[in-house]
Structures are given as C-alpha cells and as structure tokens.
C-alpha positions in Angstrom: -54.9 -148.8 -16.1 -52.9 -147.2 -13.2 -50.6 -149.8 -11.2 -51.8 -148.6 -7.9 -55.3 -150.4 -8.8 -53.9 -153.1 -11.7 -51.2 -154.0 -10.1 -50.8 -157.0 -12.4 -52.6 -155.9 -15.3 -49.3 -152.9 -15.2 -47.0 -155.3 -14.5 -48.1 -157.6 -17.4 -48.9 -154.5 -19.8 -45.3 -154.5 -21.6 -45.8 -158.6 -22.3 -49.2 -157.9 -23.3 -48.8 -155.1 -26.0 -45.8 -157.3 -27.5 -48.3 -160.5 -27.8 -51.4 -158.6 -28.4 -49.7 -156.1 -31.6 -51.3 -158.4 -33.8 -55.0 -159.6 -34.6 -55.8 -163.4 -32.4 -57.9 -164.0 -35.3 -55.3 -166.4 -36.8 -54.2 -168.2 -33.6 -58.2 -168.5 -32.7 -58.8 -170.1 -36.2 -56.0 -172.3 -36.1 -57.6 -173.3 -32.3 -60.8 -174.1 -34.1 -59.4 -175.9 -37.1 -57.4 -178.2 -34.5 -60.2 -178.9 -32.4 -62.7 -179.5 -35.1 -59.9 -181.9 -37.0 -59.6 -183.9 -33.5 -63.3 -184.2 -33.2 -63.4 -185.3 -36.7 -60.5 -188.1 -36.2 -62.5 -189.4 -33.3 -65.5 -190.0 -34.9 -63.6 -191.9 -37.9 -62.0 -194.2 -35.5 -63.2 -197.8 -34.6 -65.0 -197.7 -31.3 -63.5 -199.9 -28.9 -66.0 -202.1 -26.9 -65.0 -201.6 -22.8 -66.7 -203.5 -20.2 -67.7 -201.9 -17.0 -63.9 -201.7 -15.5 -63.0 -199.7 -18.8 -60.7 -202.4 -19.7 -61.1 -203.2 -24.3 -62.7 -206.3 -25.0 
C-alpha cells in the first residue's frame, strides 16, 4: 500500500513482515487453549456466596 494513502500501514510495514513471517496459527491456539483452561478453572472453583454489596459471606 503506498505511504501517501497508508501512511501507518507503511510506516508499520517493516514491523509487520518481521511479526507476520510466520503462520498466527500457533499463537491463536495457544490464545484458545488459555482461555478455555481459565474458563475451565472457574467453573471448578467453589462459588463464593456475596450479598448485595459484593462483599463474601
């Protein structure tokens, strides 16, 4: 994209090819696993009663 319109995108370009050489496949899975490993942990741990101010009972 020329920089005279992409301004940013040009300016950016050189950062981008050197983080973007390689598929994001991996660093999307390992996004994923994380998140569904967190969800997971939450569900296994003992709910906590609140009362209305938020405050554990």
């Amino acid at each position: 994209m020329p920089a005279t319109t992409h301004p940013h995108i040009a300016a950016s370009a050189r950062h981008l090819v050197a983080d973007m050489a390689h598929s994001a496949y991996p660093a999307a899975l390992d996004l994923l696993l994380d998140a569904a490993a967190a969800r997971l942990a939450e569900t296994r741990a003992p709910e906590t009663i609140t009362d209305h101010t938020g405050q554990a009972s």
